[in-house]
VMD Tcl script that builds the backbone (N, CA, C; Angstrom):
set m [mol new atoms 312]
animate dup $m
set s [atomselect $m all]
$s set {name element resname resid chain x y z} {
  {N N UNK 1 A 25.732 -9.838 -9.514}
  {CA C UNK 1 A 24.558 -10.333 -8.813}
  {C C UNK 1 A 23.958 -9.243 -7.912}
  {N N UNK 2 A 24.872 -8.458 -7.045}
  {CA C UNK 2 A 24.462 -7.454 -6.460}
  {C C UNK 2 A 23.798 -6.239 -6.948}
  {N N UNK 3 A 24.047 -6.358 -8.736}
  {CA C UNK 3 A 23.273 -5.331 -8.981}
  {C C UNK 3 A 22.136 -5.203 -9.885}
  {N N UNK 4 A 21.649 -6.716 -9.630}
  {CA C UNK 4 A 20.734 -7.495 -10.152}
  {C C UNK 4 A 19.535 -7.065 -8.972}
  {N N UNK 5 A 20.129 -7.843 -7.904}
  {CA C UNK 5 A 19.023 -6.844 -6.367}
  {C C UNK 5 A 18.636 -6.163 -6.335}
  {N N UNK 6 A 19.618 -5.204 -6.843}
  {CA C UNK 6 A 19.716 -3.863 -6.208}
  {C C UNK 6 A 18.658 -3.190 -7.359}
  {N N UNK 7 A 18.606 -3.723 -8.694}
  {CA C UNK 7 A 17.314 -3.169 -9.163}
  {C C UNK 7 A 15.902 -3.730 -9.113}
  {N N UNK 8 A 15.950 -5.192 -9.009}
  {CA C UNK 8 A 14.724 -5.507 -8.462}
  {C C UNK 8 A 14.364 -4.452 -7.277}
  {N N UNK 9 A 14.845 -4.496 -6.468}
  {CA C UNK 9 A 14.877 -3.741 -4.921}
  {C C UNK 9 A 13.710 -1.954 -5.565}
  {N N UNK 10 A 14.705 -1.689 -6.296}
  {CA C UNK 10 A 14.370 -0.413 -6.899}
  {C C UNK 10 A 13.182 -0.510 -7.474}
  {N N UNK 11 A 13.019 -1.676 -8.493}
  {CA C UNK 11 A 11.466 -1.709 -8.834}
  {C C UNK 11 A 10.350 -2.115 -8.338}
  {N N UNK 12 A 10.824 -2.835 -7.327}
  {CA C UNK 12 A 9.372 -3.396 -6.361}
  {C C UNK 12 A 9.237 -1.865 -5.797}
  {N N UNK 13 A 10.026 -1.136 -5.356}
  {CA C UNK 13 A 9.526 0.040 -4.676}
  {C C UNK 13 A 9.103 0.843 -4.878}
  {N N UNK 14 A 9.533 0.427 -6.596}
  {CA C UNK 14 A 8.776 1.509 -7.282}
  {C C UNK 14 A 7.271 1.557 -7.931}
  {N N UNK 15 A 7.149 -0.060 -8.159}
  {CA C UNK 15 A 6.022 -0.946 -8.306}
  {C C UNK 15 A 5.000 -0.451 -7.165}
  {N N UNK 16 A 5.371 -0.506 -5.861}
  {CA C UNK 16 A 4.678 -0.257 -4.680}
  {C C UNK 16 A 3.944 1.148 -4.490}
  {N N UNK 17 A 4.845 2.071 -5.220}
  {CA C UNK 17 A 4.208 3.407 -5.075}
  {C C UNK 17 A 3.509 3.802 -6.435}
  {N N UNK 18 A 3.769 3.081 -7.009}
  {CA C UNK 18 A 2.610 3.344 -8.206}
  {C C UNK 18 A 1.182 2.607 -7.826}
  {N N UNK 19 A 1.487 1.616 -7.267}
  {CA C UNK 19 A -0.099 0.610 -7.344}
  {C C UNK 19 A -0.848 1.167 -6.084}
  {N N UNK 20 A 0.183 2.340 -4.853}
  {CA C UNK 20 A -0.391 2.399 -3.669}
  {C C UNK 20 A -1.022 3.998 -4.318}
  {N N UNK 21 A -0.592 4.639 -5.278}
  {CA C UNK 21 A -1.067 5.695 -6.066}
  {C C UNK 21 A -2.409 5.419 -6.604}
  {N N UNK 22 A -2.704 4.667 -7.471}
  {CA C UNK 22 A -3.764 3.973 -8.248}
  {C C UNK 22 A -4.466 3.831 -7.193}
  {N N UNK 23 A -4.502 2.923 -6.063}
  {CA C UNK 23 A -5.311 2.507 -4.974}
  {C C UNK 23 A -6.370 3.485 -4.636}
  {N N UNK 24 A -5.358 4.933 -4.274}
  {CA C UNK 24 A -6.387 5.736 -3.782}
  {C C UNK 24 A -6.967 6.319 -5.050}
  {N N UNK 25 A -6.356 6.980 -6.226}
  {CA C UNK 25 A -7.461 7.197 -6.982}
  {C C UNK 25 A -8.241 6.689 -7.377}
  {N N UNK 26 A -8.430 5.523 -7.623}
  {CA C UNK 26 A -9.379 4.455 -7.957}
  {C C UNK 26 A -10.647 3.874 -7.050}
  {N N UNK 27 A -10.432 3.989 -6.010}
  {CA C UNK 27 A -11.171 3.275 -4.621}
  {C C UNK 27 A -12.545 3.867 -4.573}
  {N N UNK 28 A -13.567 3.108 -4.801}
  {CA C UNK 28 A -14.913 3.110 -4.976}
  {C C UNK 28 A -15.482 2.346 -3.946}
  {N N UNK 29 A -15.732 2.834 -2.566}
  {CA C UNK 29 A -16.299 1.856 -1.740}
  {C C UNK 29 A -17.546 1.392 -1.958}
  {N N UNK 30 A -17.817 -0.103 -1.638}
  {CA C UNK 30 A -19.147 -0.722 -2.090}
  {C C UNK 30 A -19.616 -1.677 -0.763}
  {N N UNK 31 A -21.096 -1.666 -1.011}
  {CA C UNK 31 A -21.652 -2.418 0.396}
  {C C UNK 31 A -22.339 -3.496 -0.238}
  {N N UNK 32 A -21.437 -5.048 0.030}
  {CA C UNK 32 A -21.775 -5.976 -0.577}
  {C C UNK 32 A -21.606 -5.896 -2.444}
  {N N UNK 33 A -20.768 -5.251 -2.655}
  {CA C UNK 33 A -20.773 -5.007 -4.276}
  {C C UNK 33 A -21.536 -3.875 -4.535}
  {N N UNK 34 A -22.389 -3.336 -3.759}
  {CA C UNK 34 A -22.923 -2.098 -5.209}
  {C C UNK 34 A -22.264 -0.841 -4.518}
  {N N UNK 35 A -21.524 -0.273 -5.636}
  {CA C UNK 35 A -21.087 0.835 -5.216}
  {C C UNK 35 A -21.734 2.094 -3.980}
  {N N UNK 36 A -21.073 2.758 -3.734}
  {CA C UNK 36 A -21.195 3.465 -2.297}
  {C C UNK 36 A -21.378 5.515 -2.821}
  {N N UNK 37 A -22.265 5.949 -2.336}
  {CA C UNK 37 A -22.103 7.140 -2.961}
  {C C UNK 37 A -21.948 8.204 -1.893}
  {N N UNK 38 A -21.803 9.393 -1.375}
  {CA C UNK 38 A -21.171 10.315 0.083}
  {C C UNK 38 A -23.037 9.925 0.449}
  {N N UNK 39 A -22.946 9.757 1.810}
  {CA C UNK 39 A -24.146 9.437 2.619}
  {C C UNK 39 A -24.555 8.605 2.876}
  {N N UNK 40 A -24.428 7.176 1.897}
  {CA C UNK 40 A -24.725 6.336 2.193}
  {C C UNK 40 A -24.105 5.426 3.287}
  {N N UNK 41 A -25.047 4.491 4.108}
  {CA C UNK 41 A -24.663 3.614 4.712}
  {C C UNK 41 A -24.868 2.044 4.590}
  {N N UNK 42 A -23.937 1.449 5.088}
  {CA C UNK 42 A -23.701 -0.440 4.489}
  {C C UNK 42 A -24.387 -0.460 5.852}
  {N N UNK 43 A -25.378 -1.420 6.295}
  {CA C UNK 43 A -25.934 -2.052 7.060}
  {C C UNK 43 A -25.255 -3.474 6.731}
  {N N UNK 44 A -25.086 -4.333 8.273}
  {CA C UNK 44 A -24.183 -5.413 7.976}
  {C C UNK 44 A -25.655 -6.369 7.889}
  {N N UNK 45 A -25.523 -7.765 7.205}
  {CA C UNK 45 A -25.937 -8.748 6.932}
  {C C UNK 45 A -25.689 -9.414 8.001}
  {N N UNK 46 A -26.616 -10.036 9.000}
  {CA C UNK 46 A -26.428 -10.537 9.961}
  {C C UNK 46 A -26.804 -12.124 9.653}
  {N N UNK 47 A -26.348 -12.983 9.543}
  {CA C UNK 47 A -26.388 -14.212 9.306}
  {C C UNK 47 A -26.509 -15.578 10.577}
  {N N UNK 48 A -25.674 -15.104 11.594}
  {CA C UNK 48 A -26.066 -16.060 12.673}
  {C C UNK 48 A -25.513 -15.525 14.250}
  {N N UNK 49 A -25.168 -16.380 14.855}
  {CA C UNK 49 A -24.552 -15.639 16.401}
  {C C UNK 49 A -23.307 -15.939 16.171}
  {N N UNK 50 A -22.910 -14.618 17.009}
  {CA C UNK 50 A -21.934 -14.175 17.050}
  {C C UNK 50 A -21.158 -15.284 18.390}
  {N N UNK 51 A -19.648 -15.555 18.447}
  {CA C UNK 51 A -19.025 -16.236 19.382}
  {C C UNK 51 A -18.153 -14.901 19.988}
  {N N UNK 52 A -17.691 -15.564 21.117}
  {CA C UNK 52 A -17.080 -14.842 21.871}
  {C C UNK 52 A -15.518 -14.353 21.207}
  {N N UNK 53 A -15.428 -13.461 21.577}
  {CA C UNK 53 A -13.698 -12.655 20.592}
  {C C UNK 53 A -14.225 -12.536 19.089}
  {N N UNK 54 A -15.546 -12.539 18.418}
  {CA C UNK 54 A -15.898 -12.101 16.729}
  {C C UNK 54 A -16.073 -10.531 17.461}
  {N N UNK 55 A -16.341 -9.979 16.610}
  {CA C UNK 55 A -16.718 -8.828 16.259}
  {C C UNK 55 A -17.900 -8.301 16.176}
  {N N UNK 56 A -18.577 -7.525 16.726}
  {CA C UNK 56 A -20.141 -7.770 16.373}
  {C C UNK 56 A -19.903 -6.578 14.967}
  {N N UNK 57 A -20.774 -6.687 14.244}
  {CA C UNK 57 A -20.638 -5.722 12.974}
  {C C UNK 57 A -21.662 -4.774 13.246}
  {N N UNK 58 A -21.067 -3.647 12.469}
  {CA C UNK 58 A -21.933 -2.264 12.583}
  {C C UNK 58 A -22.062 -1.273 11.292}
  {N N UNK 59 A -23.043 -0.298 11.513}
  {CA C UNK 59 A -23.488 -0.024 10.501}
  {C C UNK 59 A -22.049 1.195 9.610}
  {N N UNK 60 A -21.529 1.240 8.888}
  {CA C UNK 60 A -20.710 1.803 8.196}
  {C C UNK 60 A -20.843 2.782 7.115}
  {N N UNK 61 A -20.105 4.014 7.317}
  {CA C UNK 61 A -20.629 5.094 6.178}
  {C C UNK 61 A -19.915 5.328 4.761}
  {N N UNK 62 A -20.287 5.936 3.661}
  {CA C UNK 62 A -19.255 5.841 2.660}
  {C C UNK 62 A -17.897 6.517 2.937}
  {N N UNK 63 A -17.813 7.160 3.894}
  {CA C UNK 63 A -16.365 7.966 4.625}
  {C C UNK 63 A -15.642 6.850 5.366}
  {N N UNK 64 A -16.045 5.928 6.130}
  {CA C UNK 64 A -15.739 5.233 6.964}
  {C C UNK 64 A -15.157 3.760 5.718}
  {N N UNK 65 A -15.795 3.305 4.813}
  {CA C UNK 65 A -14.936 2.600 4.097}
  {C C UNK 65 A -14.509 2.805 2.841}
  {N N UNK 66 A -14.763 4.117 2.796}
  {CA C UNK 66 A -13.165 5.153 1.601}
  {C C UNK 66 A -12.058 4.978 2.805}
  {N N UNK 67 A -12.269 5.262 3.850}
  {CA C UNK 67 A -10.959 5.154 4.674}
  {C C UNK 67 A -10.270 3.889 4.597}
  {N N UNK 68 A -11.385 2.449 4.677}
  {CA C UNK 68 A -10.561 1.814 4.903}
  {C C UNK 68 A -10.037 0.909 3.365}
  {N N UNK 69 A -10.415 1.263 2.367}
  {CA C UNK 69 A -9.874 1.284 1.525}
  {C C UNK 69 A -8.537 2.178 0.705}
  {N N UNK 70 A -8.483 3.002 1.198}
  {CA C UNK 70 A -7.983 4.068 1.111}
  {C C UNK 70 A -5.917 3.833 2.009}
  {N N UNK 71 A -6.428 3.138 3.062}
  {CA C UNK 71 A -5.341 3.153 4.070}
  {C C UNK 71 A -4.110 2.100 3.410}
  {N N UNK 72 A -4.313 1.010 2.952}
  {CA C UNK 72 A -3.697 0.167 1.958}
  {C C UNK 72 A -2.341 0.734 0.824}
  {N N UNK 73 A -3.448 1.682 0.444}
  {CA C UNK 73 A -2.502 2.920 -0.389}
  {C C UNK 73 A -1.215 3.559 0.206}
  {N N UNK 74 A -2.009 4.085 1.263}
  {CA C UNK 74 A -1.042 4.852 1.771}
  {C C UNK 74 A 0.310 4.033 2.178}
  {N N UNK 75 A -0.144 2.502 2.715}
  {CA C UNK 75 A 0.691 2.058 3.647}
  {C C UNK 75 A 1.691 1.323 2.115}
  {N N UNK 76 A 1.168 1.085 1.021}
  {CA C UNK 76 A 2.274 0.909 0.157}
  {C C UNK 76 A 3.032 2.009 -0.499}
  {N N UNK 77 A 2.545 3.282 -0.362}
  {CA C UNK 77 A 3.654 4.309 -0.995}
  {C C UNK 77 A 4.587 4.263 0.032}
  {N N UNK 78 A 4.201 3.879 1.585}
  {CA C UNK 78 A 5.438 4.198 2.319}
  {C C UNK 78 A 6.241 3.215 2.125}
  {N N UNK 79 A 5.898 2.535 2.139}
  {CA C UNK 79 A 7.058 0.695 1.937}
  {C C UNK 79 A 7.936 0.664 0.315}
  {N N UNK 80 A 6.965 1.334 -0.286}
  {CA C UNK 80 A 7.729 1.958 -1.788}
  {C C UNK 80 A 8.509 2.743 -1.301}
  {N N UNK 81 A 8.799 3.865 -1.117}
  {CA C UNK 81 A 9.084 5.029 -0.729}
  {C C UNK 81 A 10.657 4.419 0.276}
  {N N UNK 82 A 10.389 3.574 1.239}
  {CA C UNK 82 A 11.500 3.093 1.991}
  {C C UNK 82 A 12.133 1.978 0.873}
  {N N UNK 83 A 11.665 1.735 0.223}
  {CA C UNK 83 A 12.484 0.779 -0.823}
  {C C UNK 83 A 13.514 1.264 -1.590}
  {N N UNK 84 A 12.667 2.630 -2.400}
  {CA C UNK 84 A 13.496 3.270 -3.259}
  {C C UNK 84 A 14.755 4.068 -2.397}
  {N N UNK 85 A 14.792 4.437 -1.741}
  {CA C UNK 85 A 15.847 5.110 -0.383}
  {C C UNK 85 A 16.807 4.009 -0.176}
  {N N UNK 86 A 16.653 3.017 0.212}
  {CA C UNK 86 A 16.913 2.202 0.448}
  {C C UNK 86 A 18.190 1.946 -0.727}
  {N N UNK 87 A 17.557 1.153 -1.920}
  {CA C UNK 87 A 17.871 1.058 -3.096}
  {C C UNK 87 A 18.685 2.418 -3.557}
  {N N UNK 88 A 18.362 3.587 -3.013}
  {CA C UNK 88 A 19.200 4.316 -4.110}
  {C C UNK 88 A 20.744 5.006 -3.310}
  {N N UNK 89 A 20.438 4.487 -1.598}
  {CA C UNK 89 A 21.812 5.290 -0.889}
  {C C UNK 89 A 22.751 3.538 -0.825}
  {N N UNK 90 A 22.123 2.823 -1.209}
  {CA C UNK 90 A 23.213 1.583 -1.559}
  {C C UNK 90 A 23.975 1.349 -2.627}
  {N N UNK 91 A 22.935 1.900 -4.310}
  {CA C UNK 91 A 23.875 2.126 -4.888}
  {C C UNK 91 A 24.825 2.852 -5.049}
  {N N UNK 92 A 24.259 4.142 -4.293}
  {CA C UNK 92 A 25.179 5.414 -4.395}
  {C C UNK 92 A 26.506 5.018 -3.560}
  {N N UNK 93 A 26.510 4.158 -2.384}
  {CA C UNK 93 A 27.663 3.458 -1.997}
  {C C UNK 93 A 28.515 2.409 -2.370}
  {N N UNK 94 A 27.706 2.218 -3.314}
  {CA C UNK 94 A 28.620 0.894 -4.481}
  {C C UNK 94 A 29.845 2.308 -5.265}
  {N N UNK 95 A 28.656 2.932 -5.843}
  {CA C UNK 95 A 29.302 3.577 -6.559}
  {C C UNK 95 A 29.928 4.063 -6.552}
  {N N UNK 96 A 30.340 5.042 -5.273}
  {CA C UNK 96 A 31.254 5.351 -4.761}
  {C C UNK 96 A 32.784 4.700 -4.462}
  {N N UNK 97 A 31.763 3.338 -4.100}
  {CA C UNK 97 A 32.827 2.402 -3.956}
  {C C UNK 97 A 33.843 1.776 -5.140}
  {N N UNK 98 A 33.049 1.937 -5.948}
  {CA C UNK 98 A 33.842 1.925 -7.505}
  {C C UNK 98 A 34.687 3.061 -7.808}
  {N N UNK 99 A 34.352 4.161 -7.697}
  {CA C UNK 99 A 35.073 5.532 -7.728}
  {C C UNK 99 A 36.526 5.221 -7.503}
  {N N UNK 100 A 36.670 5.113 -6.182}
  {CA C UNK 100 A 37.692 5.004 -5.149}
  {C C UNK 100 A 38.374 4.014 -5.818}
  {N N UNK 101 A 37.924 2.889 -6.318}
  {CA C UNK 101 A 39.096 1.795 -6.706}
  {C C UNK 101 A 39.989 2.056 -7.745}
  {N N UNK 102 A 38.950 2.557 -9.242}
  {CA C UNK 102 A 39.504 3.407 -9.942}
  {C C UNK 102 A 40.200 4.188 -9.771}
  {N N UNK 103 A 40.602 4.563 -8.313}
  {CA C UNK 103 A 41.896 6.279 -8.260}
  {C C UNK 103 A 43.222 5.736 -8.252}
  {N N UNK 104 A 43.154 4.592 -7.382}
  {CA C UNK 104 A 44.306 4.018 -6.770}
  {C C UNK 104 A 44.716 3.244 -7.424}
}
mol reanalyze $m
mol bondsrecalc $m
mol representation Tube
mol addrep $m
């Protein structure tokens, strides 16, 4: 059973750094759906009043949401990245741990 985990474990992390890979090459920022090209800016759609603690919205550049598309990525190669570590100094302590039984 433990080493049933222990590869799920391994493939979500590994799952994680592939899709947080893809993320950034792929990431096409768009304002309201139509794609975004270097210079352009998303002007927000202002629809009604704002309440107290919203956000007021502002005008945004194609740098400014490549970033924030962009950040997602990053933050799953690291959670991949701590998975696979994770996953691979546990088995290496199983394994070890098998070693050892075998001597004796």
């Amino acid at each position: 059973m433990g080493f049933v985990i222990l590869l799920v474990v391994l493939g979500g992390g590994a799952g994680l750094i592939l899709s947080g890979v893809s993320k950034l090459h792929t990431a096409v920022p768009t304002c309201y759906g139509r794609p975004m090209v270097p210079g352009d800016i998303c002007h927000p759609r202002v629809t009604g009043s704002f309440s107290e603690g919203m956000p007021e919205p502002h005008d945004t550049t194609y740098q400014e949401q490549l970033d924030s598309l962009t950040s997602g990525g990053w933050t799953s190669i690291g959670l991949g990245a701590v998975l696979v570590v994770l996953a691979l100094v546990i088995g290496i302590g199983w394994a070890a741990e098998v070693g050892r039984g075998r001597e004796t």
